[in-house]
N, C-alpha and C positions, 0 to 999 in steps of 0.2 A: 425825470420819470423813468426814461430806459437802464440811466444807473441804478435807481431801486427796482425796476424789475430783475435786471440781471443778478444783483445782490442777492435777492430772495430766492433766483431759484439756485444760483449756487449755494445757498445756504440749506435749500430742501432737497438738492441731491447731497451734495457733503451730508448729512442727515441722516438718508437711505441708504447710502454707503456704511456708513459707521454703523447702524440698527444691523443692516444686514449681517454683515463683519461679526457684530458680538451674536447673534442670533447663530450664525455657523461655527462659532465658537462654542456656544453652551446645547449646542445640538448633540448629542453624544450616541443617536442610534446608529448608526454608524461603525461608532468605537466597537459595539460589540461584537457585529458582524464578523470584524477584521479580525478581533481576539479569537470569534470561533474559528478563524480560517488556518490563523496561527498555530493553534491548539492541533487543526487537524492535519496541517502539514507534519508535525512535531510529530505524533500518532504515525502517520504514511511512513516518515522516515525510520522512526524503531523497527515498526513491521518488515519493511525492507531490510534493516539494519541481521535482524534476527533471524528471519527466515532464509537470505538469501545469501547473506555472506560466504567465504571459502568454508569453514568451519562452522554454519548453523544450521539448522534445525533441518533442512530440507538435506545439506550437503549427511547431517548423521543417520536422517532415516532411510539416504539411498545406500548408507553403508552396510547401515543393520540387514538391510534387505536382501544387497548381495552376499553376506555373510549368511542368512538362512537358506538362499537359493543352494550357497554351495554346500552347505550342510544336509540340508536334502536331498541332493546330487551323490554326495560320500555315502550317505545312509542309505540310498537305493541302490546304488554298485555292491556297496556293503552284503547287505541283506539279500537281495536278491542275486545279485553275482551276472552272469552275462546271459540267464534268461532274459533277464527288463530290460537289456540293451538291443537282446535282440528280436525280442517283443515287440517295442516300441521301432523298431527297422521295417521286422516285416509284417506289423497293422494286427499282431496279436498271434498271431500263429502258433510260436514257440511257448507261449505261455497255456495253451491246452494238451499240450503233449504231458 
């Protein structure tokens, strides 16, 4: 009698195991989770790839920027000549004269 209860219930845990097993096998909500995670890494790392590299996007538009600074820098020495320089010294002064 204790060897068939012992049989049976090794036999209905081995059972529960195996159900469970194929059950976490054909579960798949999960899988998508991961893929969207995958996908968003993939996405994070372009972004970085692109914007922050030695040569991208951020490194071009701090060039363009100092190139217009100094462009407007020549064009106001230029044009105005050493009034605006010394306008801008002593808080406007020289430019009502």
């Amino acid at each position: 009698m204790l060897n068939t209860l012992s049989t049976k219930a090794y036999i209905a845990a081995t059972e529960a195991v195996r159900s469970g097993i194929q059950r976490f096998k054909q579960n798949e909500s999960g899988v998508t989770a991961i893929e969207y995670g995958l996908i968003a890494i993939c996405i994070t790392a372009f972004i970085i790839y692109v914007f922050y590299s030695d040569n991208g996007f951020v490194q071009k538009m701090a060039d363009k920027f100092d190139g217009l600074t100094s462009t407007i820098g020549s064009l106001d020495e230029t044009k105005y000549g050493s009034a605006a320089s010394s306008a801008a010294s002593s808080g406007g002064a020289a430019a009502s004269n």
